[in-house]
C-alpha positions, 0 to 999 in steps of 0.5 A: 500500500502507499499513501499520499498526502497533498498539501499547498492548496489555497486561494490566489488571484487570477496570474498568481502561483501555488506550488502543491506538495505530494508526500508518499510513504510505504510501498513506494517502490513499487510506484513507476509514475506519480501524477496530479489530477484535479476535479472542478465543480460539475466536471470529471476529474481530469489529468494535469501532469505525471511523472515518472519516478525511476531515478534513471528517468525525467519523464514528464507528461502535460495536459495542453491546458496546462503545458507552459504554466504548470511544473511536475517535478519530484525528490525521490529521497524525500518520496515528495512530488510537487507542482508548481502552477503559475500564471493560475487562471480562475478556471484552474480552480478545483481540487487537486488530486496527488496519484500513484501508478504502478505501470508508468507514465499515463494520463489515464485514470484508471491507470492509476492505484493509489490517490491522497484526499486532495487539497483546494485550489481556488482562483480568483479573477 
């Protein structure tokens, strides 16, 4: 089992920056891609970003809403992944989601095992 836990969410005006952190523990090695999800009010969740966690590999993974504001970037020794959103428009506001995959580097849902509880962003015009 591996558990996550996110934290960095808040409230922030409209071309302001947050930076959400993921910390892993437990099976973590058995994890090949960690990923960051969010779900708005009336939406289904959606992809925003993975990567992969072999230490031989910096695969990354955007969704185009995303690419050029947002950075998914990881400590392996700290079994911490973060995300760096800049430029925060109002509709990324929604809760973020940190994920685990044990088969790798995928914007698919279902492709992923474990999930944290999620933390709020919330952007304001």
């Amino acid at each position: 089992q591996v558990q996550l836990v996110e934290s960095g969410g808040g409230s922030v005006q409209a071309g302001g920056s947050l930076r959400l952190s993921c910390a892993a523990s437990g099976s973590t090695l058995s994890i090949n891609a960690m990923g960051w999800f969010r779900l708005a009010p009336g939406k289904e969740r959606e992809f925003v970003a993975a990567i992969r966690t072999l230490t031989w590999s910096s695969g990354t993974y955007y969704a185009d809403s995303v690419k050029g504001r947002f950075t998914i970037s990881r400590d392996n020794a700290k079994n911490m992944v973060y995300l760096q959103m800049n430029n925060l428009k109002p509709e990324d506001t929604a809760v973020y989601y940190c994920a685990a995959s044990k088969y790798g580097l995928t914007p698919n849902l279902a492709s992923y095992d474990y999930w944290g509880q999620g933390t709020q962003v919330t952007v304001s015009s």
